[in-house]
Backbone as CSV, one residue per row, in Angstrom:
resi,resn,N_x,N_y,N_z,CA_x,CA_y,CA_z,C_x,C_y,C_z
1,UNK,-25.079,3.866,91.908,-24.948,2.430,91.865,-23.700,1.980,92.626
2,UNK,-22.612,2.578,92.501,-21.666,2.376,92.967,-21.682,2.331,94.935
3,UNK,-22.517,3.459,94.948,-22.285,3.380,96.705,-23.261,2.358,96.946
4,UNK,-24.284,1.863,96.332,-25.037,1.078,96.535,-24.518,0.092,96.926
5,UNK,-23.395,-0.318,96.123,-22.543,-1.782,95.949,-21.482,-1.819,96.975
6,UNK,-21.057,-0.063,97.398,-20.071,-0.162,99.098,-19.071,0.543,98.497
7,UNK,-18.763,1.735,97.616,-17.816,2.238,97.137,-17.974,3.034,97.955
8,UNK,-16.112,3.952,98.816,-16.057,4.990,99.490,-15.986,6.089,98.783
9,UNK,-16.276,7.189,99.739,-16.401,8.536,98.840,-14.809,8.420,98.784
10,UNK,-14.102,8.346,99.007,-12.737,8.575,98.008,-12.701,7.676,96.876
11,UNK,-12.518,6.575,96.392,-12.857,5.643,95.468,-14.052,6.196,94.431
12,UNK,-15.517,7.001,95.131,-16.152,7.406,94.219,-15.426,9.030,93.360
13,UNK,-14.253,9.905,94.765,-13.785,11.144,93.420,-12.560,10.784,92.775
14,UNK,-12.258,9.576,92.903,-11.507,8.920,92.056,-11.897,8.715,90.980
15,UNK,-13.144,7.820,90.601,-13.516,7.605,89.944,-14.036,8.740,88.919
16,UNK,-14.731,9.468,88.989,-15.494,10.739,88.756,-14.348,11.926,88.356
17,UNK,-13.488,11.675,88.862,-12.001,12.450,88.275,-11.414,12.069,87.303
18,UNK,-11.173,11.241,87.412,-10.828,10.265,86.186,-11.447,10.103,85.101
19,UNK,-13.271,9.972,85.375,-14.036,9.936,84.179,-13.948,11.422,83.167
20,UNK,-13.634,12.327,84.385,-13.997,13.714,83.616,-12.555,14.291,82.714
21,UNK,-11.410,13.567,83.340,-10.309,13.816,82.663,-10.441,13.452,81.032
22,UNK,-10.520,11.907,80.891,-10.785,11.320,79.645,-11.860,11.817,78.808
23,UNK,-12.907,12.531,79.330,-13.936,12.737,78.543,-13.171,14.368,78.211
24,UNK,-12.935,15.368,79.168,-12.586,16.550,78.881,-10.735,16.449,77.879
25,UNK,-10.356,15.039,77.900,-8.597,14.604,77.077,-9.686,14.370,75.662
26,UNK,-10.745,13.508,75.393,-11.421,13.160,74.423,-11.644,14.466,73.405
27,UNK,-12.782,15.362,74.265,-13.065,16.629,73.759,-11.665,17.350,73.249
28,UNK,-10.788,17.662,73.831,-9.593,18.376,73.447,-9.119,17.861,71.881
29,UNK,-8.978,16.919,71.919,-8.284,16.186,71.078,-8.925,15.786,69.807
30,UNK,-10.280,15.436,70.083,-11.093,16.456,68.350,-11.975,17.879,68.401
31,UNK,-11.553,18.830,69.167,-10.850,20.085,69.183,-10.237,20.386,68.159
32,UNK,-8.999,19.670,68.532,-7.111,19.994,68.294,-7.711,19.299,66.375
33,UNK,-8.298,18.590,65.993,-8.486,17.528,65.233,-9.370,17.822,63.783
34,UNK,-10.360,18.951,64.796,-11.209,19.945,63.521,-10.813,20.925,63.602
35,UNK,-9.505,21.731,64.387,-9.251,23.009,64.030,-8.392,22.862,62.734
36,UNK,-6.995,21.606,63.225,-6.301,21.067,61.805,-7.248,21.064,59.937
37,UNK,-8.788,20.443,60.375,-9.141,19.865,59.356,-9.530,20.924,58.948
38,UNK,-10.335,22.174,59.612,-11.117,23.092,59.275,-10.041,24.059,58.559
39,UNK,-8.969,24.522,59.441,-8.213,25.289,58.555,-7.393,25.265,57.063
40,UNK,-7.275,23.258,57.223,-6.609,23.099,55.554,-7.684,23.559,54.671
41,UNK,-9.291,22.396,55.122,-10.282,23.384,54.120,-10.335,24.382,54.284
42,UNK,-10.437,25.792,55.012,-10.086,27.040,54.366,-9.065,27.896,53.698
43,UNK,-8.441,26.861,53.893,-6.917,27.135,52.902,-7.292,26.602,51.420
44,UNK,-8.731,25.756,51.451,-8.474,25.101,49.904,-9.205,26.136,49.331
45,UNK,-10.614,26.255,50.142,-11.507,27.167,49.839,-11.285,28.588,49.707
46,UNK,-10.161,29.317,50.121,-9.436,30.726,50.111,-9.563,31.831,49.244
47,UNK,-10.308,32.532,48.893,-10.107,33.643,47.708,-8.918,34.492,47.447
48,UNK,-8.615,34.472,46.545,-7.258,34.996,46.122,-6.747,36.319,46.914
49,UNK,-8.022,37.017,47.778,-7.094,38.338,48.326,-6.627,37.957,49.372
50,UNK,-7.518,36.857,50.394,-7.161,36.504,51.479,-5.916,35.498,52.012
51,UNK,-5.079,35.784,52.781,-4.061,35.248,52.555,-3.980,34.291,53.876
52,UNK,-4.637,32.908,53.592,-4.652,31.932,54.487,-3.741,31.062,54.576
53,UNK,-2.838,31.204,53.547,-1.412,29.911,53.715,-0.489,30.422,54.864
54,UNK,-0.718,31.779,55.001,0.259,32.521,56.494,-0.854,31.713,58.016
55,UNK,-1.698,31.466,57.820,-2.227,30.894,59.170,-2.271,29.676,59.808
56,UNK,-1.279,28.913,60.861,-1.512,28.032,61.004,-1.679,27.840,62.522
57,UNK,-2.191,26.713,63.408,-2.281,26.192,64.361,-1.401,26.616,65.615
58,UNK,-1.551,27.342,66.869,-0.385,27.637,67.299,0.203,26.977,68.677
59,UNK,1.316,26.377,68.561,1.065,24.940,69.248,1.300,25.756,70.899
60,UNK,1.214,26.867,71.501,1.394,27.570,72.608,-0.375,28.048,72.998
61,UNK,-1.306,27.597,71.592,-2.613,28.173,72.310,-2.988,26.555,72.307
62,UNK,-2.964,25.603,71.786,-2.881,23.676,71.846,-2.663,23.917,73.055
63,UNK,-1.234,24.192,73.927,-0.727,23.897,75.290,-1.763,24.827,75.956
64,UNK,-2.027,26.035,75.938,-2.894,26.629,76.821,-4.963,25.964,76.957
65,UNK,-5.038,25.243,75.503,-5.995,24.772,75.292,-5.988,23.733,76.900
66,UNK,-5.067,22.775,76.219,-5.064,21.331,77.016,-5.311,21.618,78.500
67,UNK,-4.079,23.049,78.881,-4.294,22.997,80.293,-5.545,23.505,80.833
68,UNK,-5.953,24.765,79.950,-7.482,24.535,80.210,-8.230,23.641,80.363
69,UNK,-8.054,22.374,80.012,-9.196,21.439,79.365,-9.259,20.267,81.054
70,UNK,-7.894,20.348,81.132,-7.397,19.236,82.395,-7.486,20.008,83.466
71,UNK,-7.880,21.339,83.676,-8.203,22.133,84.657,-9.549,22.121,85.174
72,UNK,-10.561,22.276,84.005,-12.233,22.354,83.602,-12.348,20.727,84.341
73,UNK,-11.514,19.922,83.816,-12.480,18.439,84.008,-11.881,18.106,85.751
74,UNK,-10.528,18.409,86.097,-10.174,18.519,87.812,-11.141,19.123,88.512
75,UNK,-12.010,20.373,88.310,-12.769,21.014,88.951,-13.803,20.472,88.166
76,UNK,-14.149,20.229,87.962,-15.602,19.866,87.665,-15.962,18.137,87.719
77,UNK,-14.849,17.789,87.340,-15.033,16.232,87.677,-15.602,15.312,88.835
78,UNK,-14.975,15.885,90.068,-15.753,15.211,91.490,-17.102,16.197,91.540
79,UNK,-17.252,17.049,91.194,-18.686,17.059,91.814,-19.845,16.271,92.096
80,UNK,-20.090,15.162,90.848,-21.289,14.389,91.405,-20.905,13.295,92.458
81,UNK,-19.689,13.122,92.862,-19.026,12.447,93.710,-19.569,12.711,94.939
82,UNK,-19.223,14.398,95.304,-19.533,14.961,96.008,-21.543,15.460,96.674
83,UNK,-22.016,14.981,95.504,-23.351,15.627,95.708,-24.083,14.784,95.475
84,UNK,-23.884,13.120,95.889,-24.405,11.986,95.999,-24.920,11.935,97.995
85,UNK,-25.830,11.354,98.096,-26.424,10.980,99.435,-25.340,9.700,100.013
86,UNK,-24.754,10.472,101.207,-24.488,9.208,102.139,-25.075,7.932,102.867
C-alpha cells in the first residue's frame, strides 16, 4: 500500500525496521514479564526438597536476551521491504 501511495524503498526499510524493532522490544518484554511471574509461582508452588528461593532472574542473560531480540528484528525486519515489486 505504501509504494502504491509513492513511498521510497528507503522510507519503506525504515519503516519495516522500525516495525520489527517494537514488535521484537514488545515480545522481549513479556518474555522478561512471564519469566518474573512464572518463577515467583514456582517458588510458591515448591516442594520442600527443592530449593527454588536460590533461583532468580539473571539480569546478564535479560541483557543477552534483549540483544538477541534487537538483533533478530534488525535482520529480519527489512525483509518485506526488500521483497516487495518495484
Amino acid at each position: 500500500m505504501r509504494r502504491a501511495l509513492g513511498a521510497s524503498t528507503l522510507r519503506m526499510l525504515q519503516h519495516h525496521t522500525a516495525q520489527g524493532i517494537v514488535v521484537a522490544g514488545a515480545g522481549a518484554a513479556l518474555g522478561v514479564g512471564l519469566a518474573f511471574l512464572l518463577l515467583r509461582g514456582a517458588a510458591g508452588l515448591a516442594v520442600s526438597r527443592l530449593p527454588l528461593d536460590a533461583v532468580q532472574v539473571d539480569v546478564r542473560v535479560l541483557g543477552f536476551a534483549a540483544a538477541a531480540s534487537r538483533s533478530a528484528a534488525s535482520a529480519a525486519g527489512p525483509s518485506p521491504a526488500c521483497s516487495t515489486d518495484a
